[in-house]
OpenMM code with the backbone's topology and positions (N, CA, C; nanometers):
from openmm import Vec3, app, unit

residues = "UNK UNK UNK UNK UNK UNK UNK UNK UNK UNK UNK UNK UNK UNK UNK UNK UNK UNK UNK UNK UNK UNK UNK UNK UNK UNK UNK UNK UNK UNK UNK UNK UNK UNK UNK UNK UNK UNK UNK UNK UNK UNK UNK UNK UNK UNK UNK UNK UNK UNK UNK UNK UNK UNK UNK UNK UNK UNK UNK UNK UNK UNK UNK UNK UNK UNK UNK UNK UNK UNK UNK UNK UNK UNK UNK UNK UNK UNK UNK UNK UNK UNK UNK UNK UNK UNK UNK UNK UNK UNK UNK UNK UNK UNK UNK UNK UNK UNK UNK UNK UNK UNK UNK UNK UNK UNK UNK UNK UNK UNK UNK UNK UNK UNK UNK UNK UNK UNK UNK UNK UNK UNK UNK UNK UNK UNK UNK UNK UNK UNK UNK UNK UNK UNK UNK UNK UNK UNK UNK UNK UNK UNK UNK UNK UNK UNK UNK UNK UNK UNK UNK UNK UNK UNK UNK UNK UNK UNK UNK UNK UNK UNK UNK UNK UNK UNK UNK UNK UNK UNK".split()
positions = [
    Vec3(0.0835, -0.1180, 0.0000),
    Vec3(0.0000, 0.0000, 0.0000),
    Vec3(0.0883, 0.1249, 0.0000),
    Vec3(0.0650, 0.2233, -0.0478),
    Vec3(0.1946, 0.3439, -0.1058),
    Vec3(0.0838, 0.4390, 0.0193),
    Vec3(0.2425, 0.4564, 0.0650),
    Vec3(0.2401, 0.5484, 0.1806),
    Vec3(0.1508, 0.7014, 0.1769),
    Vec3(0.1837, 0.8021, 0.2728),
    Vec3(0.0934, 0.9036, 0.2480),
    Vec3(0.1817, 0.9685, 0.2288),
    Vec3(0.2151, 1.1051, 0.1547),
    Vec3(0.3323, 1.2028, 0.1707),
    Vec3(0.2374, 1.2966, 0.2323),
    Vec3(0.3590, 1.3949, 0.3268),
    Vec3(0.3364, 1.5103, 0.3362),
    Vec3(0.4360, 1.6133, 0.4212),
    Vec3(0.3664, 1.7396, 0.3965),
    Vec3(0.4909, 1.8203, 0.4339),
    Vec3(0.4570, 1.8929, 0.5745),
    Vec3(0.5652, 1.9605, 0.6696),
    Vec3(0.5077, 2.0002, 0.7778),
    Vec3(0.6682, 2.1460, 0.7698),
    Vec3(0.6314, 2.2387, 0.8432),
    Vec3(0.6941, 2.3343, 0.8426),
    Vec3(0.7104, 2.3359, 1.0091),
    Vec3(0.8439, 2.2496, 1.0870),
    Vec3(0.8598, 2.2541, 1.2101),
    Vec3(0.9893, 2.2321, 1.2315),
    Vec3(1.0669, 2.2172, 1.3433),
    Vec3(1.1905, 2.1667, 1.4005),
    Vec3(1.1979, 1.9966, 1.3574),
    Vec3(1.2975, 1.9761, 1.2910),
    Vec3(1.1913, 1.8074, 1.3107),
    Vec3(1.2754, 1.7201, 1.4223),
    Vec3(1.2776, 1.7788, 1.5429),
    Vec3(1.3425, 1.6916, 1.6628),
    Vec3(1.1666, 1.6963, 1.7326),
    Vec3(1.1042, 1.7800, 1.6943),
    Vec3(1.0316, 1.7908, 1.7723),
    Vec3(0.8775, 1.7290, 1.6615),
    Vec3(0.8634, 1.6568, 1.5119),
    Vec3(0.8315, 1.5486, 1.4762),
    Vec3(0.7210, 1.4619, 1.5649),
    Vec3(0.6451, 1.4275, 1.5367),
    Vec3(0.5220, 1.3187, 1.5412),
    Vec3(0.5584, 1.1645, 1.4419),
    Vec3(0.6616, 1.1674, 1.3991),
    Vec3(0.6826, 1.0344, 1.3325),
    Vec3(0.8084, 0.8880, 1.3918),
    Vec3(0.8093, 0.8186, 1.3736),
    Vec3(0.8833, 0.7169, 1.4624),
    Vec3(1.0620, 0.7591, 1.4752),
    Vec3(1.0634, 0.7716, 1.3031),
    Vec3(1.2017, 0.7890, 1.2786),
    Vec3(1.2334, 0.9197, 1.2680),
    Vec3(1.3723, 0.9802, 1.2404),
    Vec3(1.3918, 1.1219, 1.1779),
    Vec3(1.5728, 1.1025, 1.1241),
    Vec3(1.5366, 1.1392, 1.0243),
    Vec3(1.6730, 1.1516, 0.9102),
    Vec3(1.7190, 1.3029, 0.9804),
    Vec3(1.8697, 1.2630, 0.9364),
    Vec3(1.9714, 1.3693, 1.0125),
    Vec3(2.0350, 1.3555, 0.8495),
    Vec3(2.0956, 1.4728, 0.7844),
    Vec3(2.1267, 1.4837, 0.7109),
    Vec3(2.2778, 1.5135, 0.7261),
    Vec3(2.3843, 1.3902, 0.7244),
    Vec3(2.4845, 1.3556, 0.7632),
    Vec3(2.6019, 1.3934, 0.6619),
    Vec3(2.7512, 1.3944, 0.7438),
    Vec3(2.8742, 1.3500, 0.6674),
    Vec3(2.8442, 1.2372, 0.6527),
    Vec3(2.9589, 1.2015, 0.5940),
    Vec3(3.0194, 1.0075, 0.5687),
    Vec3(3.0604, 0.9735, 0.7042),
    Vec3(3.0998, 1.0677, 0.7364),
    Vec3(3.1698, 1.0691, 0.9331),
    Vec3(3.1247, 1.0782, 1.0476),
    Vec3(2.9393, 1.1130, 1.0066),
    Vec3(2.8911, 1.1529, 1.0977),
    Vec3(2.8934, 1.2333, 1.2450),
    Vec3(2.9885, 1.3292, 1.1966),
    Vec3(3.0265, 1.4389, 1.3279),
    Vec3(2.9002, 1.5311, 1.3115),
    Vec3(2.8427, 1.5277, 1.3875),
    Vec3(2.7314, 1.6576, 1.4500),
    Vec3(2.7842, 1.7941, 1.4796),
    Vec3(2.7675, 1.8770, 1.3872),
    Vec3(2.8038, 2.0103, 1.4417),
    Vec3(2.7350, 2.1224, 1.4145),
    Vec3(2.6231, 2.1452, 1.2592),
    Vec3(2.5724, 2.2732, 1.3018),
    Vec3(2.4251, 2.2217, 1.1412),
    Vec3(2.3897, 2.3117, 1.1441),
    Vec3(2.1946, 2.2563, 1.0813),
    Vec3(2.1392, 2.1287, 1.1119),
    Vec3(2.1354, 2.0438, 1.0713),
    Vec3(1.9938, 1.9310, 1.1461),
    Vec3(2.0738, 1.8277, 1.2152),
    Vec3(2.2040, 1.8162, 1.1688),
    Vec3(2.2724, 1.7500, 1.2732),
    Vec3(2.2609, 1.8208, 1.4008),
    Vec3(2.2854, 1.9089, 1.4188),
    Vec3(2.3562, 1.9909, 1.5220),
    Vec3(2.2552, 2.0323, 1.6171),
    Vec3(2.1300, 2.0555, 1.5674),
    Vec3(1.9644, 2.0712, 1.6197),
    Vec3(1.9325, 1.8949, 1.6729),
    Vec3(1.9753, 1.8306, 1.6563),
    Vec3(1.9274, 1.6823, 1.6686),
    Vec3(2.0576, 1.6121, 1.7986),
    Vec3(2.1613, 1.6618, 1.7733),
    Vec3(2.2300, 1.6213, 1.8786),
    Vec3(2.2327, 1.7603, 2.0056),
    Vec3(2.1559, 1.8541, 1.9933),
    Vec3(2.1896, 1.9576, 2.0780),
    Vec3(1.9982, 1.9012, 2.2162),
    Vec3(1.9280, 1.8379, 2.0556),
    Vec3(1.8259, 1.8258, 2.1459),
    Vec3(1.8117, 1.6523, 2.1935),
    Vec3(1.9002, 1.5756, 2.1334),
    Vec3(1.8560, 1.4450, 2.1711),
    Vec3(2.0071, 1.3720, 2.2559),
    Vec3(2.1231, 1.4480, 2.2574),
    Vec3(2.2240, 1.4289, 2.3403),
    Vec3(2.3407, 1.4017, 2.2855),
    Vec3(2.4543, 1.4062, 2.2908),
    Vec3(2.5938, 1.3563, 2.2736),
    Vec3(2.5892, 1.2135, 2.2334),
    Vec3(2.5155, 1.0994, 2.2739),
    Vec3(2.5250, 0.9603, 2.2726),
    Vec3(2.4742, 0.9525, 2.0613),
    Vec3(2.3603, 1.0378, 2.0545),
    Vec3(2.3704, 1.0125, 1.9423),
    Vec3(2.4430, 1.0366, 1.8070),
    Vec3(2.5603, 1.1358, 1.8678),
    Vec3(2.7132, 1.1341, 1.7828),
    Vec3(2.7799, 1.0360, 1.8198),
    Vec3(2.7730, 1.0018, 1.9016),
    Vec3(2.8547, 0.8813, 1.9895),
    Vec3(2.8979, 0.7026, 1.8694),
    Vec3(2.7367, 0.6864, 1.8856),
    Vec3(2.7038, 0.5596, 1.8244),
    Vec3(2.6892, 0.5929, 1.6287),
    Vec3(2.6608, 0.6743, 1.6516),
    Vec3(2.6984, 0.7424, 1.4375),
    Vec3(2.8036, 0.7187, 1.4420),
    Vec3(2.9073, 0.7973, 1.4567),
    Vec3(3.0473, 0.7807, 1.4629),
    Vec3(3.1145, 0.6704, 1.4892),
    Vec3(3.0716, 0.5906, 1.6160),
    Vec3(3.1019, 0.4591, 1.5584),
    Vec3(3.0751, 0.3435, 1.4602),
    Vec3(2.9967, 0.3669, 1.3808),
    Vec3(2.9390, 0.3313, 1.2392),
    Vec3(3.0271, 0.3960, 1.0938),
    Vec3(3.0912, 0.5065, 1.1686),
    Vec3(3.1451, 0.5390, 1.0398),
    Vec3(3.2838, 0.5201, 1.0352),
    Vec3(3.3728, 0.5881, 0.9288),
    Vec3(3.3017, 0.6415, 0.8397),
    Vec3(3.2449, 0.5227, 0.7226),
    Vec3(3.0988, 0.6172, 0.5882),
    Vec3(3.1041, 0.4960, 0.5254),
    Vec3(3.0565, 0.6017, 0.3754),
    Vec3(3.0821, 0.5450, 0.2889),
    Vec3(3.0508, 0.5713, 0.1632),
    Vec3(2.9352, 0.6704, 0.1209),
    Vec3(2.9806, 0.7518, 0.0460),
    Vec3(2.8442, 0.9045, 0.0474),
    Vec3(2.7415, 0.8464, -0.0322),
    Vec3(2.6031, 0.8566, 0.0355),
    Vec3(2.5069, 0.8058, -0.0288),
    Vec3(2.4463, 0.7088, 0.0415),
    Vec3(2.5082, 0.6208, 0.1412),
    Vec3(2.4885, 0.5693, 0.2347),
    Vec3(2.4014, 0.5798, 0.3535),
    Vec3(2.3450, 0.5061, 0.4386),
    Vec3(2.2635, 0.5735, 0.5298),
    Vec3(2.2923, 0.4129, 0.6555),
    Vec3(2.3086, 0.5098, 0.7582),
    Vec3(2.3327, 0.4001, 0.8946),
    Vec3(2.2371, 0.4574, 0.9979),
    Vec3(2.1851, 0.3782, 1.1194),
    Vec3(2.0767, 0.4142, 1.1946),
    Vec3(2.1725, 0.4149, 1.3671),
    Vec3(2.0536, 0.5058, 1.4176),
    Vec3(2.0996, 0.5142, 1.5826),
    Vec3(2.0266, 0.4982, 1.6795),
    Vec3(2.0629, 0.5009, 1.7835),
    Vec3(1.9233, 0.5765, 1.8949),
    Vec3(1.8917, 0.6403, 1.8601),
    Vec3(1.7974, 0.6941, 1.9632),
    Vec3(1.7575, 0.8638, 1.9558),
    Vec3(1.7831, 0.9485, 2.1200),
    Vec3(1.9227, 0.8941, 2.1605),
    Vec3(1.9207, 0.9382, 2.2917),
    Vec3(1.8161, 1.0110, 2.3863),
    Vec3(1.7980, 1.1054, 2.3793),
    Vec3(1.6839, 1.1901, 2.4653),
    Vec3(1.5401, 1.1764, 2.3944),
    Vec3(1.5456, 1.1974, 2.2372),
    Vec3(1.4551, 1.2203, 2.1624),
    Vec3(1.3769, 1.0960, 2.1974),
    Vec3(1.2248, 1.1119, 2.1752),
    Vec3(1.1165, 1.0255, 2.1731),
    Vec3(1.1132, 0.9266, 2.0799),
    Vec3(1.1889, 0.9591, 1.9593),
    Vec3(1.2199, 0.8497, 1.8341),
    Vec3(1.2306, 0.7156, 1.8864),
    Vec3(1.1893, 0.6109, 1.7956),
    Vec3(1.3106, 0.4743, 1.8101),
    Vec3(1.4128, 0.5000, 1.7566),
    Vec3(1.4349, 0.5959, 1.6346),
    Vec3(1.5431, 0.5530, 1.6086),
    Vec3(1.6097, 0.7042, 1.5254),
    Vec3(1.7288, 0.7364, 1.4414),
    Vec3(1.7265, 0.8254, 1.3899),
    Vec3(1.8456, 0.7530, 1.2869),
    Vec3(1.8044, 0.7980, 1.1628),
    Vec3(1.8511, 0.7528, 1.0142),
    Vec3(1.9612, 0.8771, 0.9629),
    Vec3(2.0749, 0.8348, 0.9981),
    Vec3(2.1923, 0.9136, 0.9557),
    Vec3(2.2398, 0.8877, 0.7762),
    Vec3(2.1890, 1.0079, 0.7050),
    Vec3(2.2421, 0.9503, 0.5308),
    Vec3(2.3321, 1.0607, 0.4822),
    Vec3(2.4405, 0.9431, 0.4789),
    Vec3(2.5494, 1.0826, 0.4647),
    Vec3(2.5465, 1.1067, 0.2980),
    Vec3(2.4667, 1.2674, 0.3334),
    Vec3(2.4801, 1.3259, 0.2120),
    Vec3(2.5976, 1.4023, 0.1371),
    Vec3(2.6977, 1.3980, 0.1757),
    Vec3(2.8104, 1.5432, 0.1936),
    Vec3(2.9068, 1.4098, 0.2466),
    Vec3(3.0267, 1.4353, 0.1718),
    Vec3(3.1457, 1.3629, 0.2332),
    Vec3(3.2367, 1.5317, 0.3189),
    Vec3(3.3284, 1.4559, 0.3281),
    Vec3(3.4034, 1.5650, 0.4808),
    Vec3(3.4012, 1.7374, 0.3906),
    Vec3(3.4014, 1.7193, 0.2513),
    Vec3(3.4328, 1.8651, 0.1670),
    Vec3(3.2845, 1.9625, 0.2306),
    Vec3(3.2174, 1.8528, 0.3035),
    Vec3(3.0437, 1.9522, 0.3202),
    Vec3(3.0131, 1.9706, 0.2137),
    Vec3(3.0152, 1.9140, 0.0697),
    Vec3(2.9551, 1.9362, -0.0221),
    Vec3(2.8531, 1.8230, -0.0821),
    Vec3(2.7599, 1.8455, -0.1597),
    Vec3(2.6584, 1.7431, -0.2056),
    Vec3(2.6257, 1.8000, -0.3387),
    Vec3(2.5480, 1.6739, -0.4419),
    Vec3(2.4842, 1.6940, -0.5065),
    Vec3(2.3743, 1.6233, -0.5648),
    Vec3(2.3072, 1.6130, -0.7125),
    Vec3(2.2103, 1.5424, -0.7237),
    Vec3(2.1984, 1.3999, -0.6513),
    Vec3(2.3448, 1.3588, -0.7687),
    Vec3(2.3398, 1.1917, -0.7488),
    Vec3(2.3480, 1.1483, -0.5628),
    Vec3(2.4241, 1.2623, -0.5586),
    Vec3(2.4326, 1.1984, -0.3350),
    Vec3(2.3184, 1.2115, -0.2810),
    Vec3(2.1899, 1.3256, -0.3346),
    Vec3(2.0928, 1.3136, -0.2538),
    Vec3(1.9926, 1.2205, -0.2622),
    Vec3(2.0067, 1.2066, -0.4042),
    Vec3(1.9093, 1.0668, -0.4518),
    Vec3(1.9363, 0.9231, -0.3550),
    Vec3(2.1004, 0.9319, -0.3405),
    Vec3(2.1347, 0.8086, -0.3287),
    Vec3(2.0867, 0.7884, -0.1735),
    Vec3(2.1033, 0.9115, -0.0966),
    Vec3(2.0996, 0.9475, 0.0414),
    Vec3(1.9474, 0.8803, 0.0486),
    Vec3(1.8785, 0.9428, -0.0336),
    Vec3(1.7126, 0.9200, 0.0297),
    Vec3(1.6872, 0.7805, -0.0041),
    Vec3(1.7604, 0.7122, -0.0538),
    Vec3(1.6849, 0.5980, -0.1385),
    Vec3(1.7574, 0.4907, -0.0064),
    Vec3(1.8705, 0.5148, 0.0143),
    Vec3(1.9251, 0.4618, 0.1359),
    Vec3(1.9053, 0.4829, 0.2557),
    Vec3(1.8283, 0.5823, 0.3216),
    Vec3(1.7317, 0.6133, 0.4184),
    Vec3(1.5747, 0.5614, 0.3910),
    Vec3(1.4911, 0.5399, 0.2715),
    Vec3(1.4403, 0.4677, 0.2787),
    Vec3(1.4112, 0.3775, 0.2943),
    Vec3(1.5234, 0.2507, 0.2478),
    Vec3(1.5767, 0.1030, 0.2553),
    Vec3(1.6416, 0.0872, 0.4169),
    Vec3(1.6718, 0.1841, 0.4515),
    Vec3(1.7088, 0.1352, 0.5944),
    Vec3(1.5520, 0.1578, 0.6522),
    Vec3(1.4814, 0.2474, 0.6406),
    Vec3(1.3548, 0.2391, 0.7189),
    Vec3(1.2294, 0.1521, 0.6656),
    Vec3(1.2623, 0.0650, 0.5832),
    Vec3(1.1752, -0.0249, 0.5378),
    Vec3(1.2783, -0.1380, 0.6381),
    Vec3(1.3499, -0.2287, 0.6270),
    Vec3(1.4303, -0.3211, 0.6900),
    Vec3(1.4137, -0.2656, 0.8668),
    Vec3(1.4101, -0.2034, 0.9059),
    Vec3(1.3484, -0.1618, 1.0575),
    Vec3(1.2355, -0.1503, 1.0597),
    Vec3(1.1439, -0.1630, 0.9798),
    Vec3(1.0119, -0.1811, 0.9669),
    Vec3(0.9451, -0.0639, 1.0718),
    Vec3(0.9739, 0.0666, 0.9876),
    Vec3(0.9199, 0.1603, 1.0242),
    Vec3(0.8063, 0.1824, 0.9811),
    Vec3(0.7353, 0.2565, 1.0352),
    Vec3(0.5860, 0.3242, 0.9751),
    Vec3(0.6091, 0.4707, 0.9134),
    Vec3(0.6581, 0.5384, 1.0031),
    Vec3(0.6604, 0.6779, 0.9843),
    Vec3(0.8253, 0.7495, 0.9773),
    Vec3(0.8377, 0.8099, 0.8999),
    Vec3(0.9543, 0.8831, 0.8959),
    Vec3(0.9671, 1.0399, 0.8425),
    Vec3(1.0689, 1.0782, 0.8797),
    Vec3(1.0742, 1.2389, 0.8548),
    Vec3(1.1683, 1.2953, 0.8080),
    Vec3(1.1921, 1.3502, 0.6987),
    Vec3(1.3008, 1.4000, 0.6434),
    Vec3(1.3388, 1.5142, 0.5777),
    Vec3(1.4520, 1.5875, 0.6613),
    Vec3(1.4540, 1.7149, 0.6230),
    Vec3(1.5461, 1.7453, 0.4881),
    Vec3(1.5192, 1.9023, 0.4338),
    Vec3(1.6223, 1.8835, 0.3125),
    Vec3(1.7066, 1.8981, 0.2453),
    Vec3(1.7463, 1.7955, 0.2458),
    Vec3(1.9488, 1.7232, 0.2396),
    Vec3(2.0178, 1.8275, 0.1699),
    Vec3(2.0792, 1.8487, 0.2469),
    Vec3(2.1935, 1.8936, 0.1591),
    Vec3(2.1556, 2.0720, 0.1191),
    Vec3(2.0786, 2.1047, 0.1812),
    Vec3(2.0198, 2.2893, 0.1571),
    Vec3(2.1062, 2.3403, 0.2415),
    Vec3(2.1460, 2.3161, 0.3590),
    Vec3(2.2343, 2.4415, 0.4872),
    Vec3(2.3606, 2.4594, 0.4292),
    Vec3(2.4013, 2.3688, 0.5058),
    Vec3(2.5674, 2.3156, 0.4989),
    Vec3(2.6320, 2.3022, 0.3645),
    Vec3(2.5410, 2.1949, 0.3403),
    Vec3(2.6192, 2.1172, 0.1837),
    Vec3(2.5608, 2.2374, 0.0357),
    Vec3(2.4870, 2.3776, 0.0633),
    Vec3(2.4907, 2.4490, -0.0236),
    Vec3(2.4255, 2.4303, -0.1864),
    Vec3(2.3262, 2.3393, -0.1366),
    Vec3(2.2221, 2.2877, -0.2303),
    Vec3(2.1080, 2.3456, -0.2758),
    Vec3(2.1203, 2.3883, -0.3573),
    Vec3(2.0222, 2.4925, -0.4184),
    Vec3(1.8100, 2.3956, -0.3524),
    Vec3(1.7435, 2.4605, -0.2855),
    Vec3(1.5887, 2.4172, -0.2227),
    Vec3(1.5328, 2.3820, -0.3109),
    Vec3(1.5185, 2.4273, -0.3998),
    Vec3(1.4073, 2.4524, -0.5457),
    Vec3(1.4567, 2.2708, -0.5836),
    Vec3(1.5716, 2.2344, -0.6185),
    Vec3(1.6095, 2.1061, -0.6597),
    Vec3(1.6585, 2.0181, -0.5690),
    Vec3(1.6688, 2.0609, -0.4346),
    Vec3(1.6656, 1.9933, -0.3388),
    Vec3(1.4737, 1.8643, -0.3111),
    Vec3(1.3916, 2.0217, -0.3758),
    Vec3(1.2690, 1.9611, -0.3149),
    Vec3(1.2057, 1.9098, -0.4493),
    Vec3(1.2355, 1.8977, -0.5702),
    Vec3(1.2290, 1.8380, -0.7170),
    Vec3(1.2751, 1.7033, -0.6772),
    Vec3(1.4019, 1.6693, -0.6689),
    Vec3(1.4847, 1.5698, -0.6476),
    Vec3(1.4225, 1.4490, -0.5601),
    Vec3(1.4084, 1.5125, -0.3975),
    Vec3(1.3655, 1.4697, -0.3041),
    Vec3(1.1847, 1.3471, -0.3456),
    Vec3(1.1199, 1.4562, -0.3484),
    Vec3(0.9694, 1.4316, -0.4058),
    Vec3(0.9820, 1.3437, -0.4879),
    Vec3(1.0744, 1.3605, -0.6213),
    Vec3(1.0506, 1.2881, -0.7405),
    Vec3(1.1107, 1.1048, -0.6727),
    Vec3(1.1854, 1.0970, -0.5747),
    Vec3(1.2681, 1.0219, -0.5466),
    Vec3(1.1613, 0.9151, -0.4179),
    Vec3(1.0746, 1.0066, -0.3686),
    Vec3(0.9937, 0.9773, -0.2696),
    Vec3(0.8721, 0.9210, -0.3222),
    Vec3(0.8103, 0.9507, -0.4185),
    Vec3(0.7237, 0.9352, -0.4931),
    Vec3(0.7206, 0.7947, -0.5495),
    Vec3(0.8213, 0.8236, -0.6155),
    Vec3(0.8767, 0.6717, -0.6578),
    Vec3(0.9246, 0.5674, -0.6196),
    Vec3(0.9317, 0.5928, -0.4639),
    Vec3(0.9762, 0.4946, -0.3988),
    Vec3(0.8401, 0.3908, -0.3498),
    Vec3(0.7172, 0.5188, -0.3605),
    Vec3(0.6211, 0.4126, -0.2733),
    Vec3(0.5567, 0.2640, -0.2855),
    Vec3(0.5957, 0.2432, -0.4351),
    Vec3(0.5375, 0.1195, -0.4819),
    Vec3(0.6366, -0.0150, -0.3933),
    Vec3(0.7469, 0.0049, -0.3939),
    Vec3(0.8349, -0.0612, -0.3015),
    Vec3(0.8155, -0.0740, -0.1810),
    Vec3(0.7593, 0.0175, -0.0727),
    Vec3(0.7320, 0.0482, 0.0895),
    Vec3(0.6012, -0.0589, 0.1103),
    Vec3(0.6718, -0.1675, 0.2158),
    Vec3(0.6002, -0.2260, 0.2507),
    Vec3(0.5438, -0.2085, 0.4003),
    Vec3(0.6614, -0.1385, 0.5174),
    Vec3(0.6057, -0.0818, 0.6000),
    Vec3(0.5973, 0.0280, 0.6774),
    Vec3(0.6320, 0.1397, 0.5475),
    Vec3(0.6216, 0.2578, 0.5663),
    Vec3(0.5038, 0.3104, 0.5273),
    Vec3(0.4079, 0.3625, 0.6103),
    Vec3(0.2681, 0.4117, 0.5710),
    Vec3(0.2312, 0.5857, 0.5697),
    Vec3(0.3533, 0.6528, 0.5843),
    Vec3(0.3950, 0.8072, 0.6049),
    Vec3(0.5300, 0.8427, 0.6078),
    Vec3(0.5461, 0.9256, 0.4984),
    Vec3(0.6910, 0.9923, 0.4732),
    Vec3(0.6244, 1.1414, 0.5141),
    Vec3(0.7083, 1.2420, 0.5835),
    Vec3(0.6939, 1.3290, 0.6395),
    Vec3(0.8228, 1.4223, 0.5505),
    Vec3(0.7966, 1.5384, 0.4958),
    Vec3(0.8978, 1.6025, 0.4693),
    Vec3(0.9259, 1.7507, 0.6063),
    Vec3(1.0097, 1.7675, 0.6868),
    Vec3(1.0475, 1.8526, 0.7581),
    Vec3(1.0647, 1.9864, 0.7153),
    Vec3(1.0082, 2.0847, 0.7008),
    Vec3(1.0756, 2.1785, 0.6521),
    Vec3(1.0956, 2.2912, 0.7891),
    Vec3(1.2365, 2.3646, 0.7560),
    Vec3(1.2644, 2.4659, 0.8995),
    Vec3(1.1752, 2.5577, 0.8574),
    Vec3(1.1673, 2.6403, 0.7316),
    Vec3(1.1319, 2.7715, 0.7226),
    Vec3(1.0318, 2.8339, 0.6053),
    Vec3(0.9595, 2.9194, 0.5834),
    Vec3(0.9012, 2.9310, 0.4951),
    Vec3(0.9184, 2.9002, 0.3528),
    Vec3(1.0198, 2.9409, 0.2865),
    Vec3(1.0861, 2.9048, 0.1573),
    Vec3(1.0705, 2.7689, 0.1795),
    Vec3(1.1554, 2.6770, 0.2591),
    Vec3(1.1395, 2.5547, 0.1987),
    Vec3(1.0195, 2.4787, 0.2305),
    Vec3(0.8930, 2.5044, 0.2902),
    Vec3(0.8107, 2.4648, 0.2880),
    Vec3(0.7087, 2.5307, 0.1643),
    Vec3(0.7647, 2.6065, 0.1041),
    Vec3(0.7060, 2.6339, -0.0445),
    Vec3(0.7422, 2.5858, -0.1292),
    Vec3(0.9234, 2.5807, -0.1593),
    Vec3(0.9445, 2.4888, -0.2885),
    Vec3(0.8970, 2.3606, -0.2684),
    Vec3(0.8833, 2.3009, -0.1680),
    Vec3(0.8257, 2.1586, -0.1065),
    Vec3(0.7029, 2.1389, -0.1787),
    Vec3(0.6478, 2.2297, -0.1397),
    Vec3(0.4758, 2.2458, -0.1947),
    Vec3(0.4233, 2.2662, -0.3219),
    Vec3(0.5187, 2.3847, -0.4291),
    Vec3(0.5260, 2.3617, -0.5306),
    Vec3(0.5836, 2.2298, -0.5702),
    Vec3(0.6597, 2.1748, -0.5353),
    Vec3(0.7659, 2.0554, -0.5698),
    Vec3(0.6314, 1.9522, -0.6175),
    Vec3(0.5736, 1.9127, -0.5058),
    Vec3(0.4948, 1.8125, -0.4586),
    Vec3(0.3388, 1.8347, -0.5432),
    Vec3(0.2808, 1.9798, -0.5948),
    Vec3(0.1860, 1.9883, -0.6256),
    Vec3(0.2102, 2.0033, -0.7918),
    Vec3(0.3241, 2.0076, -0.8511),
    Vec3(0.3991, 1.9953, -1.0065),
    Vec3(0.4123, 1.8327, -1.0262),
    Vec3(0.4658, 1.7800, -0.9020),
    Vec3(0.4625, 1.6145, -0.9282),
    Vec3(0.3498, 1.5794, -0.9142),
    Vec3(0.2143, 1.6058, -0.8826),
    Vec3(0.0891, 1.5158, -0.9013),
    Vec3(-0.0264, 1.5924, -0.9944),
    Vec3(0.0386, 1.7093, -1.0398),
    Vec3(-0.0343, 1.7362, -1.1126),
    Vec3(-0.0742, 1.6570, -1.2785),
] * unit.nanometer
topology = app.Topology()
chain = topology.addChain("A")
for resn in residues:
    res = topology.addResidue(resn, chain)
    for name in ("N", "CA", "C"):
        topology.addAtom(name, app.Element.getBySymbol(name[0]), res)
C-alpha cells in the first residue's frame, strides 16, 4: 500500500513520526543545521554511536538511537562527504538509502529534512524536485512505511516543497 506524503513546516526533533533523518557526513560528526539541532536536542550519545558506524561511503545511510529524543530511532544519510559538499546523485542516493534502511526496521513513519540545503549548499528549489521525485517513486516498493513526512525549517522551503509536490501530481 503506497504510503501518504506530506509536508510540515517545524523543528523536526520535535516530529510526530517514529524515525527522523539527520542529514549527515560520511563521518557523521554533529556540528551545526539538522545534525547539530538533533544532537543539541537528543544528546551527545547520538554522535557517539553514528560515529562509531562510520566512516562509510556518500550516499549511504546508517541508523541510531535517539538518545533523549522520543524516536526509536534516527537515520543518519550521509549526504556530503568531509568537503560539506553534495549533489544530485548523493541526494538521490541518500534518500533511497534512508528509505531502505527504514523499510528493513520496519518503520511506519519517517521524517526528512532537506538534504543537503544548509551546509552542503544545495540549491531548495532542486533539493525539493529531487527529493519528491525520489519519494514518490519509492512508494510502490514500501512495505512498512505508511507516512513519509517532509520537515521543513522555514518558509521558503516549505514552499518549494509544496510547489515541488503539487507539479509532481499534477
Amino acid at each position: 500500500m503506497p504510503y501518504h506524503l506530506e509536508l510540515v513546516q517545524r523543528d523536526i526533533t520535535s516530529t510526530d513520526t517514529e524515525a527522523i533523518v539527520n542529514a549527515a557526513n560520511n563521518h557523521f560528526w554533529m556540528g551545526s543545521g539538522v545534525a547539530g539541532a538533533i544532537k543539541r536536542a537528543g544528546g551527545e550519545t547520538i554522535e557517539q554511536q553514528a560515529v562509531a558506524k562510520g566512516p562509510v561511503m556518500t550516499g549511504e545511510a546508517i541508523h541510531t538511537g535517539a538518545g533523549e529524543l522520543r524516536f526509536k530511532y534516527i537515520i543518519h544519510a550521509a549526504v556530503m562527504g568531509q568537503d560539506l559538499r553534495t549533489s544530485d546523485k548523493l541526494i538521490r542516493q541518500a534518500t533511497v538509502a534512508s528509505l531502505n534502511l527504514a523499510e528493513k526496521l520496519n518503520i511506519r513513519s519517517i521524517a526528512f529534512p532537506a538534504f543537503g540545503t544548509g551546509v552542503g549548499g544545495f540549491p531548495m528549489k532542486a533539493c525539493a524536485n529531487l527529493m519528491i521525485a525520489v519519494v514518490r517513486g519509492y512508494r510502490e516498493r514500501a512495505t512498512s512505511l505508511e507516512r513519509v513526512q517532509f520537515c521543513l525549517f522555514d518558509d521558503y522551503g516549505l514552499k518549494m516543497f509544496s510547489d515541488a509536490l503539487a507539479e509532481a501530481e499534477a
